[in-house]
C-alpha positions as CSV (number, residue, x, y, z in Angstrom):
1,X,5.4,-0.8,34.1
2,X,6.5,-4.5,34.1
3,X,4.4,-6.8,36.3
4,X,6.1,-10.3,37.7
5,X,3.3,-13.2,38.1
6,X,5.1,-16.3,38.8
7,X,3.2,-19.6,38.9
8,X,-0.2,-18.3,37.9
9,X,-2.8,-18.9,35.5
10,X,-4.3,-17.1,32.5
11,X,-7.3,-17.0,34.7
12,X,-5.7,-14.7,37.2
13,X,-3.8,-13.0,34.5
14,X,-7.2,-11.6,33.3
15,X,-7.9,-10.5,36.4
16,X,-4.9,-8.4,36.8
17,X,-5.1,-6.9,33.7
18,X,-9.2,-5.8,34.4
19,X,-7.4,-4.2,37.2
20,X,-5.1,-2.4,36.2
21,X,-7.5,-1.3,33.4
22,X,-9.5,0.0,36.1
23,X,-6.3,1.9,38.2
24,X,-4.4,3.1,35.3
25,X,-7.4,4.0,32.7
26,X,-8.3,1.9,29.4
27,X,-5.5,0.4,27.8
28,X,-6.7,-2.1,26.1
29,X,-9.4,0.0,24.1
30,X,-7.9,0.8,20.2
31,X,-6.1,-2.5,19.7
32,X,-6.5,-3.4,16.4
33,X,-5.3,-7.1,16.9
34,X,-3.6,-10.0,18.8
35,X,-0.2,-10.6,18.1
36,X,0.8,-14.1,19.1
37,X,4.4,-14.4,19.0
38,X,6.1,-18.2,19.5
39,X,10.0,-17.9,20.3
40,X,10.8,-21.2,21.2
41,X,13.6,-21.3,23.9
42,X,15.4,-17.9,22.3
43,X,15.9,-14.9,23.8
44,X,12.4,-12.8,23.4
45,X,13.6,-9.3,23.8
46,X,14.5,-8.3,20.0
47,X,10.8,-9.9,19.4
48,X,9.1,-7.9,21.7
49,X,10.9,-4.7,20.7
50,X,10.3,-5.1,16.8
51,X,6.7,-5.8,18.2
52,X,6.7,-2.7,20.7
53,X,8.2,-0.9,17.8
54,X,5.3,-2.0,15.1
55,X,2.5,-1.4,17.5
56,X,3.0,1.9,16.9
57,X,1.7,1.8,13.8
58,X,-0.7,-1.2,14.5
59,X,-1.6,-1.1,18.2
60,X,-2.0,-4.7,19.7
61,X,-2.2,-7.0,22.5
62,X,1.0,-9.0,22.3
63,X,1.4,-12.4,23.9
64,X,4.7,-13.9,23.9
65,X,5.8,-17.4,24.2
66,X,9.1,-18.4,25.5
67,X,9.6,-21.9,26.8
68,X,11.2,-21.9,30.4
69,X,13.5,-25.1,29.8
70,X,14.9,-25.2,32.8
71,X,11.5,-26.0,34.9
72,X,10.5,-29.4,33.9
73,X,7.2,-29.1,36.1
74,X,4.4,-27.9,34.7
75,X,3.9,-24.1,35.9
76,X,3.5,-20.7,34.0
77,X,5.3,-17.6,34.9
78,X,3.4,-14.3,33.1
79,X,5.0,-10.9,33.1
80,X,3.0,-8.4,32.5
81,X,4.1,-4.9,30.2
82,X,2.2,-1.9,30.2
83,X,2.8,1.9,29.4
84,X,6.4,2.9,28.4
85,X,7.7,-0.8,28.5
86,X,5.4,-1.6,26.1
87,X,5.0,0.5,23.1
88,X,1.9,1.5,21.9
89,X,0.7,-2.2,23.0
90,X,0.4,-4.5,26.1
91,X,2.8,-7.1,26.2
92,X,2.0,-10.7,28.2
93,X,5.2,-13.0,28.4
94,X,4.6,-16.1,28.7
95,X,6.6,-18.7,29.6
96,X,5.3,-22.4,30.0
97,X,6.9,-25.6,31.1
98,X,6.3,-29.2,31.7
99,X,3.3,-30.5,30.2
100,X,1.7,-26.8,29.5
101,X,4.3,-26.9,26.9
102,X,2.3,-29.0,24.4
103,X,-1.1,-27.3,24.8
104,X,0.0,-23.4,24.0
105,X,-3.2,-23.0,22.3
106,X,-5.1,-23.6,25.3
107,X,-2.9,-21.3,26.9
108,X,-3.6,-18.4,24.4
109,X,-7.2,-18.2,23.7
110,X,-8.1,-17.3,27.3
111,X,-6.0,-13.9,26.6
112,X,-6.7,-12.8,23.0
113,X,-8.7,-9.8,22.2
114,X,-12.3,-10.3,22.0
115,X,-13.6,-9.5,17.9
116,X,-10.2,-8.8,16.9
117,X,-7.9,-10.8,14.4
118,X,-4.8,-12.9,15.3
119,X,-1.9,-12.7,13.6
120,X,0.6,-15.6,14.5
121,X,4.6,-14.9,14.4
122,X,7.4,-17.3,14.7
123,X,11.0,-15.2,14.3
124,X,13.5,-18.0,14.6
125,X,12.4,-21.5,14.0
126,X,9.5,-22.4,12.3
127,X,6.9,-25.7,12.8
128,X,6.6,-27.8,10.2
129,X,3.8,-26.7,8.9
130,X,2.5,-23.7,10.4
131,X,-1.2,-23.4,9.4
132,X,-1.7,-27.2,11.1
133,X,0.3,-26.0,14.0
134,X,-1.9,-24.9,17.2
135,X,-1.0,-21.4,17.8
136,X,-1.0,-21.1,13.8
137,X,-4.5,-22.7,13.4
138,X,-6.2,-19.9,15.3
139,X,-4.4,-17.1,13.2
140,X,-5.6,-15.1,9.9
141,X,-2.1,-14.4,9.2
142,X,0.9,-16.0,9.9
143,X,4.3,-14.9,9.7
144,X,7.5,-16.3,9.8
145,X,11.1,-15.3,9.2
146,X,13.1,-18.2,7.3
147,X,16.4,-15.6,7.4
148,X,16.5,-16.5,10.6
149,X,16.4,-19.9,11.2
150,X,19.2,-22.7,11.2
151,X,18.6,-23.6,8.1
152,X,17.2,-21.3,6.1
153,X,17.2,-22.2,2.7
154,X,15.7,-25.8,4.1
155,X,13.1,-24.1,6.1
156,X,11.9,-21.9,2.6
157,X,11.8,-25.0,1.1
158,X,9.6,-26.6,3.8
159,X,7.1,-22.8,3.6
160,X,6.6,-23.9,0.4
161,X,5.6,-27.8,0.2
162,X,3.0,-26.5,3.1
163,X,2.0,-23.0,2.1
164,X,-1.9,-21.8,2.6
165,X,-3.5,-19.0,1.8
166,X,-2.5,-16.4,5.0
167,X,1.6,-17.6,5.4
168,X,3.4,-15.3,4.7
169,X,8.0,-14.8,5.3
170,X,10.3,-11.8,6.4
171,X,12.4,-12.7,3.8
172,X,9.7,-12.1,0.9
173,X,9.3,-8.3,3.1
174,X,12.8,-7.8,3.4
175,X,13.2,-7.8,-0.9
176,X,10.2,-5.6,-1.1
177,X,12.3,-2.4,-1.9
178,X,14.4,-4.8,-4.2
179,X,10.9,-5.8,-6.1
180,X,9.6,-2.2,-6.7
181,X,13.0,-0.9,-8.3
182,X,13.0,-3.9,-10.5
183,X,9.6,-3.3,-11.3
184,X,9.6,0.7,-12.1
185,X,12.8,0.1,-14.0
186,X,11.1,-2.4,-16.6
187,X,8.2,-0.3,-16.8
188,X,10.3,2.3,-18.5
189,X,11.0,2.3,-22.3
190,X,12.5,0.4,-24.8
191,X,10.0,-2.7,-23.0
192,X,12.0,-5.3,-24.1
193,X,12.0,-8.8,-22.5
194,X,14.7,-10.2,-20.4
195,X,16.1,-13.1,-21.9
196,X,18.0,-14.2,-18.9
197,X,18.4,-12.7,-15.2
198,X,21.2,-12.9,-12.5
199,X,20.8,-12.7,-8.6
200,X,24.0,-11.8,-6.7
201,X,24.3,-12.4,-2.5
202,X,24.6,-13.8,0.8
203,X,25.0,-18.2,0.2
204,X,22.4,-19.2,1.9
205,X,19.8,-15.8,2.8
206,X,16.3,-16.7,1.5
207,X,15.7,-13.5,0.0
208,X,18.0,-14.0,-2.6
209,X,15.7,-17.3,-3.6
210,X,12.6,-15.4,-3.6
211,X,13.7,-12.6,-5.3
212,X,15.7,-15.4,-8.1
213,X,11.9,-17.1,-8.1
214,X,9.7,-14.1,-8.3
215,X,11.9,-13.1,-11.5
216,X,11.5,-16.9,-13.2
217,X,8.0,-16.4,-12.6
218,X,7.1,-13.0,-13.6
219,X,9.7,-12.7,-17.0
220,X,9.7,-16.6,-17.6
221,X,13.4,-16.6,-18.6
222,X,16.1,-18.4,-17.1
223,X,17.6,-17.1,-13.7
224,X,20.8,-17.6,-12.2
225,X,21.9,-17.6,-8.6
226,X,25.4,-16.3,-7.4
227,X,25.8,-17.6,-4.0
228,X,29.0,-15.2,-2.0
229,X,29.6,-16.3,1.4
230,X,30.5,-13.2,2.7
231,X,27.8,-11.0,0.7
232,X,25.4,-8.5,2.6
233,X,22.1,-9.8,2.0
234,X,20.9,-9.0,-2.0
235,X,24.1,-7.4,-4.0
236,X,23.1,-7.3,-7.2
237,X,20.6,-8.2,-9.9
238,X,21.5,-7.7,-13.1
239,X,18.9,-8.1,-16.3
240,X,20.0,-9.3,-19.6
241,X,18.2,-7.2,-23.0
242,X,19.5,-6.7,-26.9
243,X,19.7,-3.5,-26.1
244,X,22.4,-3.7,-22.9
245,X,21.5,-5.3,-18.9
246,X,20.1,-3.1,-16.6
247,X,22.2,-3.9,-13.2
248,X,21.1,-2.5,-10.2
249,X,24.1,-2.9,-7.1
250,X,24.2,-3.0,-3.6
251,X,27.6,-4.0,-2.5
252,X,27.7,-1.8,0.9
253,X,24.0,-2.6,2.3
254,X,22.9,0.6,2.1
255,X,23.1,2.5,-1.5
256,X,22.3,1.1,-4.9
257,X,23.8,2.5,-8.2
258,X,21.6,1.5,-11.2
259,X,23.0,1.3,-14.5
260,X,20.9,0.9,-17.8
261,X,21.9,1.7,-21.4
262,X,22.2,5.0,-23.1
263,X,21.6,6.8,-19.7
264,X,23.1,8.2,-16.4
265,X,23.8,5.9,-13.5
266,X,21.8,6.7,-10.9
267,X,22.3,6.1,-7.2
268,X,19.3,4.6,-4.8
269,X,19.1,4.3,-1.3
270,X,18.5,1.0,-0.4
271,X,19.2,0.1,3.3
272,X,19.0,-3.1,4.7
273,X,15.7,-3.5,5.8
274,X,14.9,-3.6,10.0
275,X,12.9,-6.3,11.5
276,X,10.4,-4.1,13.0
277,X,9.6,-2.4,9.2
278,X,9.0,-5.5,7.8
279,X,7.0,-6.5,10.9
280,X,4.8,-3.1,11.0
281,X,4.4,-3.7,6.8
282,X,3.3,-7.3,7.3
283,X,0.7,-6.3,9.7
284,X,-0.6,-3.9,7.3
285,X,-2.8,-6.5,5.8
286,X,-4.3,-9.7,7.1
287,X,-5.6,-10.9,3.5
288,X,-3.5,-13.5,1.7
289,X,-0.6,-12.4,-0.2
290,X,-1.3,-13.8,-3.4
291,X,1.9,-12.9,-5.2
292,X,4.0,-14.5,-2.6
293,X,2.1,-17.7,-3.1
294,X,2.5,-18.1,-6.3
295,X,6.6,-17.5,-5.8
296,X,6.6,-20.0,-3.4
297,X,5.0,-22.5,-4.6
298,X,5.5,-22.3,-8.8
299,X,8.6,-19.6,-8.5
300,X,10.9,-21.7,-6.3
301,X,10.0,-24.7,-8.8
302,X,11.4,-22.8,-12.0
303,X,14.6,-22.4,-9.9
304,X,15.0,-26.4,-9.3
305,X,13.7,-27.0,-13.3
C-alpha cells in the first residue's frame, strides 16, 4: 500500500501512520531499528529496495530523504509504504524543499522509533564529515558507500581524515568474502610471512584500497596496487613467500581459482557482492568496527608511505 501526502507535516504523518496501525493491525511492533537513509537529489528506488530487501533480515522503520529540487518553496511531500511495497519494514519518503532542506534533523526525529537505535545511510554522496553532520549526529552507526560516489577514491580519503568510532563503508563489506579467503589461506601450513603483496582491479573502486591497506597493516610488508581501467571490481591478489605466492583470481566477477605451491588449484565462488547483502550484513551490528578503523586511518597511511 503506498500512501501520497503532499504538503504535510511530520505531525500529520504520525497521525496517519497511528491510523493505519489501528485499520490494518500493528505494523510497527518488531522493528528492531530506524533506518535513516539521505539520497540527496538521486533516484531513491535502488535504496529503498536494498532496504526493503535487508529488512527482511532486520525489520525497520525506514525514512528516506530525497530532496525535491524542483520546488524552491519550502513544503514536504511524504509517501507513505506499508505491506507488500515495503518489505518486512515501513517505508516514509521524504522529500523536502526550500528552507526544510537545511534542518533534516528536525525533520527526522519526530518519526524515529521510540527506544530503538538509528542507523544513518548515505548510498551516493557522502558529507564531509558524517558523524558532525545532522542526520549522522543522531546515529549509532553510519554507513556510507564510497563505490558509489563521484569520486571515490577522494571520498575514502576524506572517511578517513574524519573517521569515529560507528562509520563504517560498503566498500570495506563488499571485500569481506575477499578478507576471509585471504585469511583461511594464511592460516594454513608452511606459516611463512609475506614479504610483499599485490592487489589487482577496477582504477579507481575503493575496495581495492582497503583491501591493498588492510594487507599493509595486518602483514606489514610492502603492497602494490595494479590499477585496470576496465577490471571488475577486485581481480586478483597475489602473495609473495620463499616457498611460491599464493594467488587467488577473479577475472570473471564471479569464480575464483586459488593457486598455492605444492597443491591442487582450487576454484571458489566468489560473486560480486549485492548492495542489499552488504546492507543486511552492516546492520548486523551497531558497535564500532574496530578493524575497519584501524585500515582507514593507519592502513591507507602505509599505502601513501
Amino acid at each position: 500500500m503506498i500512501i501520497e501526502m503532499p504538503n504535510t507535516t511530520t505531525r500529520d504523518v504520525n497521525k496517519r501512520l497511528l491510523k493505519e496501525r489501528d485499520e490494518g493491525g500493528a505494523i510497527a511492533l518488531g522493528r528492531v531499528l530506524t533506518l535513516v537513509v539521505s539520497v540527496g537529489d538521486r533516484d531513491p528506488e535502488e535504496a529503498i529496495e536494498a532496504a526493503n530487501d535487508a529488512s527482511r533480515e532486520h525489520p525497520c522503520r525506514v525514512i528516506v530523504i530525497a530532496n525535491d529540487v524542483s520546488d524552491k518553496e519550502s513544503n514536504l511531500d511524504v509517501q507513505i509504504r506499508l505491506g507488500g511495497d515495503a518489505g518486512a519494514s515501513e517505508v516514509l519518503v521524504l522529500r523536502p524543499s526550500g528552507a526544510l532542506e537545511r534542518h533534516l534533523d528536525t525533520l527526522v526525529i519526530p518519526l524515529l522509533l521510540p527506544d530503538a537505535p538509528i542507523v544513518a545511510w548515505w548510498p551516493y554522496e557522502v558529507p564531509k564529515n558524517v558523524a558532525e553532520d545532522p542526520i549522522g549526529r543522531m546515529a549509532a552507526r553510519r554507513i556510507t558507500d564510497s563505490t558509489q560516489a563521484l569520486h571515490p577514491l577522494a571520498t575514502l580519503r576524506q572517511l578517513a581524515a574524519t573517521y569515529v568510532d560507528g562509520d563504517t563503508d560498503l566498500a570495506w563489506t563488499r571485500a569481506t568474502l575477499w578478507r576471509g579467503l585471504i585469511a583461511a589461506t594464511l592460516d594454513q601450513p608452511p606459516y611463512e610471512p609475506v614479504h610483499k603483496a599485490v592487489i589487482v582491479g577496477q582504477a579507481n573502486h575503493p575496495s581495492v584500497d582497503l583491501i591493498a591497506a588492510w594487507l599493509a597493516q595486518a602483514l606489514r610488508c610492502p603492497v602494490e596496487i595494479e590499477r585496470v581501467t576496465e577490471a571488475l571490481a577486485i581481480t586478483q591478489v597475489r602473495l609473495e613467500r620463499t616457498s611460491g605466492p599464493i594467488v587467488l583470481d577473479r577475472p570473471d566477477g564471479k569464480t575464483a581459482a586459488l593457486h598455492q605451491p605444492d597443491q591442487p588449484d582450487h576454484r571458489i565462488a566468489l560473486p560480486i557482492r549485492q548492495l542489499r547483502e552488504c546492507l543486511a550484513e552492516e546492520l548486523r551490528r551497531l558497535d564500532a568496527d574496530e578493524v575497519y578503523g584501524e585500515v582507514l586511518q593507519k592502513g591507507l597511511a602505509r599505502l601513501q608511505a
